[in-house]
N, C-alpha and C positions, 0 to 999 in steps of 0.2 A: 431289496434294500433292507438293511439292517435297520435295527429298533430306534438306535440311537440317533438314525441318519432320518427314520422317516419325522421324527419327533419332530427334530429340528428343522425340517422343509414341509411341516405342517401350514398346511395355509390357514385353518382356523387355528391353529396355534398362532400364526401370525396375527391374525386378524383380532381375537384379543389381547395380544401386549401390545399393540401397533395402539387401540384407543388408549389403553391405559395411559403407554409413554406421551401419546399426544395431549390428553389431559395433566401428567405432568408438567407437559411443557407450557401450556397452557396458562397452568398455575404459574409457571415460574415467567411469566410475562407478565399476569392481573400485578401477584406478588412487587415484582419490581417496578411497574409504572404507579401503581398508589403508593408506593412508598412505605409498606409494612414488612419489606425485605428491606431491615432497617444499614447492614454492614453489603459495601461493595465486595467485600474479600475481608473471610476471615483468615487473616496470616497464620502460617505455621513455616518452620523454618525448612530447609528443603529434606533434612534427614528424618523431622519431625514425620514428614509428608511421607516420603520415602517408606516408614513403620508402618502407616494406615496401608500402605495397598501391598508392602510385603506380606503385610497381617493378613491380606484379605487373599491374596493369590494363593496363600498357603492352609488357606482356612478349608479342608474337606468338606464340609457339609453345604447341600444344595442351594443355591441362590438364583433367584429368579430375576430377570432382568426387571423388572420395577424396582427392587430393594438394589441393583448395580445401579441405577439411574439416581439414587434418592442419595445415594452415599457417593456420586460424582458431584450433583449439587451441592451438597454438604461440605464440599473439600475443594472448591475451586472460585476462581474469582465470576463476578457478572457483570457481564460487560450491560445489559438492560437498565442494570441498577441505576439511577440518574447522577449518585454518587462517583461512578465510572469515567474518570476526564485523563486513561491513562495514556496509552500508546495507539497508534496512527489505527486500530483495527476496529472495521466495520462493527457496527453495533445492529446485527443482521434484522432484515425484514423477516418479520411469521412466515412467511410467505416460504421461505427459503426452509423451513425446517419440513416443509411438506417438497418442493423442491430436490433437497440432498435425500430423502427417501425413494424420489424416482430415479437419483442421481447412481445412488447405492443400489437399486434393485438393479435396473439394466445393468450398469458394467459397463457402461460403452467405454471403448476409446476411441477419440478420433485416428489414429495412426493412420488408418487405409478408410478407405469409404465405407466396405461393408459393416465394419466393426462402429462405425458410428456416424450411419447417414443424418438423421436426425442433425445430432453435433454437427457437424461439419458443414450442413448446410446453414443451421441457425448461427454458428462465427461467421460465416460468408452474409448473411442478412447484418447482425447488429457490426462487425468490423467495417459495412459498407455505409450503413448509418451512420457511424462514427467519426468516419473518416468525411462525410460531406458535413456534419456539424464543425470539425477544424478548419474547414474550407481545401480541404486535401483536392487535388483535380481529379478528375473523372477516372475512373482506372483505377484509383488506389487499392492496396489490397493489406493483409496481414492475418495475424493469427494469434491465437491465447493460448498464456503461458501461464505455466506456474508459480506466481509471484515476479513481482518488479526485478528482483537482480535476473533472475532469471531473462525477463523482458530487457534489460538494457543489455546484459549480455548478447541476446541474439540479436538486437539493432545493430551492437558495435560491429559485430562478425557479418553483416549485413551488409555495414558500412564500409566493412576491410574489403568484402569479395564483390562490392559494387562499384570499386573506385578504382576497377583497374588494374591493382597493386602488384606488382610478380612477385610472386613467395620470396627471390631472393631480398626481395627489399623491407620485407620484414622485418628485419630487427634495426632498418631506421625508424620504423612508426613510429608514430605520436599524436596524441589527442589533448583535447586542450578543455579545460571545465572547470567551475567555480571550486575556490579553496572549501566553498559551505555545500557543492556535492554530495549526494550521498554518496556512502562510503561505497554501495555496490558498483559505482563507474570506476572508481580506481581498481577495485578488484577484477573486474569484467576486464580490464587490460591487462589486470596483470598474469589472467589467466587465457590470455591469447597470447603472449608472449612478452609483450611491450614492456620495456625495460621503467623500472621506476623513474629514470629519471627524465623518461621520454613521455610522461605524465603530467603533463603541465598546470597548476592551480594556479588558476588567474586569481589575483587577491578583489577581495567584495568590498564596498563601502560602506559607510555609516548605517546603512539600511541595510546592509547583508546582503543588497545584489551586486555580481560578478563587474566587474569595472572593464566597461565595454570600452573603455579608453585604453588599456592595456593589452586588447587583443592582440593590435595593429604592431605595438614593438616585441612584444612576447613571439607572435610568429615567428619575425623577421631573426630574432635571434636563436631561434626553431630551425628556421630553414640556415642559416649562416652556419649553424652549428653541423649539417650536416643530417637533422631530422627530417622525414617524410611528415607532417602535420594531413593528417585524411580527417579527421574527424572533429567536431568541436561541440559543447553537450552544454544546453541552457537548464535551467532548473525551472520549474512551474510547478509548484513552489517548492523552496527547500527545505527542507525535514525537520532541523531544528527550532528554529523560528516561524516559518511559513510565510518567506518572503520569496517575489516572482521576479526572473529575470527581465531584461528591456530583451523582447525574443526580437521584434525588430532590428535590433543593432546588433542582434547576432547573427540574424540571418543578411544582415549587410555585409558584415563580415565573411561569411560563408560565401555567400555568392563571387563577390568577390576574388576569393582563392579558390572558388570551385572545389569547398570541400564538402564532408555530408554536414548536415544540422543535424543532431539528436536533441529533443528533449523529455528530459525526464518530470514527465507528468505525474508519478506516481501517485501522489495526493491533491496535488490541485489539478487537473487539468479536466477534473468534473467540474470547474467551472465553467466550461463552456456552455453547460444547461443554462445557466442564470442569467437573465438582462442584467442583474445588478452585478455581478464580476466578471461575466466574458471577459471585461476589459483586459482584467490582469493576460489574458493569453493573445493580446493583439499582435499579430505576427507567427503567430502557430501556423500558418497556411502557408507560407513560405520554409518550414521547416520537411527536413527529408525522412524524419521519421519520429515519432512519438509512441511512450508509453503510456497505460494508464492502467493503475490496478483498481477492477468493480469490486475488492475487497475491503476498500479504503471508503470512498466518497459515493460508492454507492451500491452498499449495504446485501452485500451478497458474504455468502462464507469462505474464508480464505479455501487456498489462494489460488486467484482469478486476475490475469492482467492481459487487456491487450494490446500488444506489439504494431502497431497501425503504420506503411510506407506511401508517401505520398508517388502519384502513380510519375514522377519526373525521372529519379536516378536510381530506382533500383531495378538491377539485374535478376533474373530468376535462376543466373548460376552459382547457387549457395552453394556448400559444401553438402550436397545431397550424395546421403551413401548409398554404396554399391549394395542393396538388397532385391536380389532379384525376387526371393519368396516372399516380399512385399508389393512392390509393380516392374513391369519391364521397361517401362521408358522413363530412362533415370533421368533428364533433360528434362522434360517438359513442366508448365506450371503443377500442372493439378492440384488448385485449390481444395480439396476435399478427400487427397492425401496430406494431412496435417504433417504426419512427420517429417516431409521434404524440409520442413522449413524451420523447424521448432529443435530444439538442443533434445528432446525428449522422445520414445518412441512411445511408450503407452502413456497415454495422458488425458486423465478422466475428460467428462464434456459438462465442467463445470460452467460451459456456456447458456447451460437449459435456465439457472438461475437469473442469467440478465436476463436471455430471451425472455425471461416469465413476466418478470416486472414490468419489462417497457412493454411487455405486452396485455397486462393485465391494469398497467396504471399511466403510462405514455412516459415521454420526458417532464411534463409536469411534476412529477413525483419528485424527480432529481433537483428542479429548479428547489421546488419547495426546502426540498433536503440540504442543501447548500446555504440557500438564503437565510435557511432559518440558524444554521450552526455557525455560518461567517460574520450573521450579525451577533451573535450572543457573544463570539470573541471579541468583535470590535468594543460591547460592550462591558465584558468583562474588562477589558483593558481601562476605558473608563474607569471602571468601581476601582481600581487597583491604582491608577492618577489620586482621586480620591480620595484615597486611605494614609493614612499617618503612617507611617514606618515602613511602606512598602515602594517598590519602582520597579519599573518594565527593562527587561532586556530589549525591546525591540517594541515600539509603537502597534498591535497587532493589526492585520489586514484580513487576517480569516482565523478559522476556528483553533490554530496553534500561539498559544499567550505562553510566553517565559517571562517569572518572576520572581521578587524573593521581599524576602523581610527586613528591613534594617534598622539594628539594633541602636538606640540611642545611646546608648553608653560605651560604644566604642568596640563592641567585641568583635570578634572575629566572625563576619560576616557568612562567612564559606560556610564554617564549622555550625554556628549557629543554623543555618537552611539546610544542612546535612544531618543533623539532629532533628527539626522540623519533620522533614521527609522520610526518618526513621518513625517517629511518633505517630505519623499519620496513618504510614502502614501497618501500626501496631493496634493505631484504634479500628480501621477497617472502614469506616464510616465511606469517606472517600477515597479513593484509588487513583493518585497522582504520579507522575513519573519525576524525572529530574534530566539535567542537563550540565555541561559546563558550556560556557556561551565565554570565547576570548576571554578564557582563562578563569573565568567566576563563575560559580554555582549559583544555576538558577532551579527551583520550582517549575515544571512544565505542564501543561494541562492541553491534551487535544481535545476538543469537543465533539465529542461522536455521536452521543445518543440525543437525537432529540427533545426526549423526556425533560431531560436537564433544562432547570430555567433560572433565571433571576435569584432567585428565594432560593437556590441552591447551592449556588453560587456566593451569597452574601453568608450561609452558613457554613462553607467551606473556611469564607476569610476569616468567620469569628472563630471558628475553629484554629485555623493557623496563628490568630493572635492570642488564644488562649494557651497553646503549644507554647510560644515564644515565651510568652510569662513561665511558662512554668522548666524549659530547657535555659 
C-alpha cells in the first residue's frame, strides 16, 4: 500500500481525529443548549458562500480535518441552536452522531441480505413495531426509504401494482388528496404517468382539513368522466399549517369503493407515541398504507422514512426487477432483500439510528419528544392571540404555528412580514422560514428542538415587533 493510502486507513490516525471531532461536536451541543452560541445562522448570500469554499478547495496548503470541521461550523446554520424554529428537519439526537459513524464505517446497504444483514433485519424489527403501534393487522410489513417523496412515491406504485390495475388502463388513473397535500403526492403521480388532470385536490375547510364531504361527488364525477380513481391520500398532518385529516371518513370513503388509503404521515404520524395526540391519527388502522419520516419527529439524521403496508391489500407483485446477480427468485417476498421493494438499489441502513434509540431509550423518549414540542406550539399560538398586532393563520394543534404582524397603519401587510423575514435572517439570532397560506404571507416556525422554550419564544416576538418598528 502506498504512503498516501496507508496514512489515510490509519487507524490510530483515526483514532485521534475520531476524539478530537467528537469533542467538537460535543462543544457544538454544550455551546447551543446554554445558549452562548448566541446567532442560529450566520447568513451569507449563496455566492458569498460559494467564495469561502471555492477559497478553500483551491487553497494548496495542508488541512487537517479539525480545522475542515471548525470552518463547516463557522459557515452553516444549527439546527441545536434553540433560536432554530425553521423547516420540518430533525433536530438530531447525540446519540446519532456516534450512530452515523457506525453508519459511515460499515457501508452496509440493505439491497441483498449479505450486504446488510444487520440492516435488514433491524427494518424488519422496528417496521413490525410500527406497524402494531398504528394498529396495522398482523402480517403487515414495509421498508425505509430515502426521505418522504421518496416514501409516498413507492406507496403510490404499491397502490397501482396492488389493485389490480392492467398496464392498459393506465393512463385512466387517478388519485384523489387534499388541495394542502404535500407537493411530493402530486409529483409521485405525476411521475408514474397520471395525467394532471387525473389528480384530484379535494378543496380543505376552514381548518385546512380535506372536506370529506366532497369525496363522495368528486369521485362520482372521476368515474363518470371515464377515470380509474385506485388511490386516495389523507394527510397526518399537512406541511404547511400542521393540520390532520378526519383519517376515519377517509377510510369510509376508501372502503367503500374498495380503493387503497394512503397517508402521508411524514411529520405527524410520530403522534402515535403520545396519549396526548394519538388522537389526531384515529383511523390510521384502517388505512392501507402509511408513511412516516424518523428524520422529522423523531430525531434521527436525514433522510430516513418508513414506508409501512397494512398486512389486508398489498400484493408482493411490485415491480421487482429482473436481476439475477442479485437473487434468483424474482417472485418471492424476501423481506431482507430491500431492493425488491424500494425505488432504490444501494441504500445506506440508516435504520441502525431508530434501532438505537428505541433501543437505548424505548418509545418514551418519542412520547416525551412530541408532547413536549406539540404543546410549546399550542402555546406559542396562545402568546401570538395575545399580542397586539399579530394573528394566527391557523389556530395551531402541534409544533407548526403560521403567523404574521399586522400593521396598524394600513400597510401592506404581505410586504411588511416579507421584509420581517428578510431582517430576521439578516440578524441570525433566529432562524424562521415563511409560507403563503390562501394567498397571504405568513411567518412559519416548526418546532424541532426541544431546547426551545417560553422565554425564547417571547424573545423572538420582541424581536419581530422591533423589526416591524424599524421596516
Amino acid at each position: 500500500m502506498n504512503d498516501l493510502l496507508k496514512k489515510a486507513y490509519s487507524a490510530e490516525g483515526f483514532k485521534k481525529d475520531a476524539r478530537l471531532i467528537a469533542d467538537m461536536v460535543a462543544e457544538q451541543f454544550a455551546a447551543a443548549q446554554s445558549g452562548k452560541q448566541e446567532k442560529a445562522i450566520e447568513y451569507k448570500a449563496p455566492e458569498q458562500e460559494l467564495k469561502i469554499w471555492e477559497d478553500d478547495f483551491n487553497d494548496k496548503n495542508p488541512i487537517t480535518i479539525e480545522e475542515l470541521a471548525g470552518k463547516i461550523f463557522d459557515n452553516t446554520l444549527s439546527f441545536h441552536n434553540r433560536g432554530y424554529m425553521g423547516h420540518q428537519v430533525s433536530v438530531t439526537m447525540p446519540v446519532t452522531a456516534l450512530t452515523a459513524e457506525i453508519i459511515a464505517y460499515l457501508s452496509h446497504s440493505t439491497t441483498v441480505y449479505e450486504l446488510g444483514m444487520a440492516g435488514n433485519a433491524m427494518e424488519k424489527v422496528v417496521i413490525t413495531h410500527m406497524a402494531e403501534k398504528y394498529g396495522y393487522e398482523k402480517g403487515a410489513t414495509g421498508v425505509v426509504t430515502s426521505g418522504g417523496s421518496l416514501g409516498n412515491l413507492t406507496a403510490l406504485v404499491t397502490a397501482r401494482t396492488s389493485s389490480g390495475i392492467s398496464e392498459d388502463d393506465y393512463g385512466n388513473l387517478a388519485i384523489m388528496t387534499s388541495v394542502e397535500s404535500h407537493y411530493s403526492v402530486s409529483r409521485a403521480a405525476s411521475i408514474m404517468g397520471i395525467k394532471s388532470d387525473n389528480i384530484i385536490f379535494v378543496p380543505s375547510d376552514d381548518d385546512f382539513k380535506v372536506r370529506t364531504d366532497l369525496l363522495e361527488p368528486l369521485y362520482q364525477e372521476a368515474v363518470n368522466a371515464g377515470k380509474k380513481v385506485f388511490c386516495v391520500v389523507g394527510c397526518a398532518c399537512t406541511t404547511a399549517v400542521g393540520a390532520y385529516d378526519d383519517l376515519e371518513a377517509i377510510a369510509d370513503f376508501a372502503e367503500r369503493h374498495d380503493i387503497w388509503f394512503h397517508v402521508d404521515g411524514a411529520h405527524g404520524a410520530a403522534a402515535i407515541f403520545s396519549e396526548k395526540y394519538k388522537g389526531f391519527l384515529k383511523g390510521v388502522e384502517r388505512s392501507d398504507s402509511i408513511v412516516v419520516d424518523f428524520h422529522k419527529m423523531m430525531m434521527v439524521p436525514a433522510l430516513s422514512t418508513a414506508v409501512i403496508y397494512n398486512a389486508g391489500k398489498r400484493k408482493i407483485n411490485e415491480k421487482v426487477p429482473n436481476a439475477k446477480y442479485l437473487w434468483q427468485d424474482q417472485r418471492s417476498l424476501e423481506w431482507y432483500n430491500s431492493a425488491k421493494h424500494t425505488m432504490e438499489c444501494t441504500k445506506p441502513a440508516t435504520i441502525i439510528h431508530t434501532y438505537a434509540i428505541m433501543r437505548l431509550y424505548g418509545d418514551k423518549i418519542y412520547e416525551e419528544y412530541v408532547d413536549t414540542l406539540y404543546d410549546l406550539g399550542i402555546e406559542f399560538g396562545k402568546m401570538i392571540e395575545e399580542t397586539p398586532d399579530m394573528e394566527l393563520a391557523f389556530k395551531p394543534c402541534t409544533n407548526i404555528v403560521c403567523f404574521r404582524y399586522v400593521p396598524e397603519n394600513g400597510k401592506d401587510i404581505n410586504e411588511v412580514n416579507r421584509k420581517i423575514a428578510d431582517e430576521l435572517l439578516k440578524d441570525g439570532t433566529f432562524y424562521i422560514v415563511n409560507t403563503t397560506v390562501r394567498d397571504k404571507f405568513y411567518l412559519r416556525v416548526s418546532l424541532m428542538n426541544p431546547m426551545t422554550d417560553k422565554e425564547t419564544l417571547e424573545e423572538l416576538l420582541d424581536k419581530i415587533k422591533r423589526l416591524a418598528g424599524a421596516v
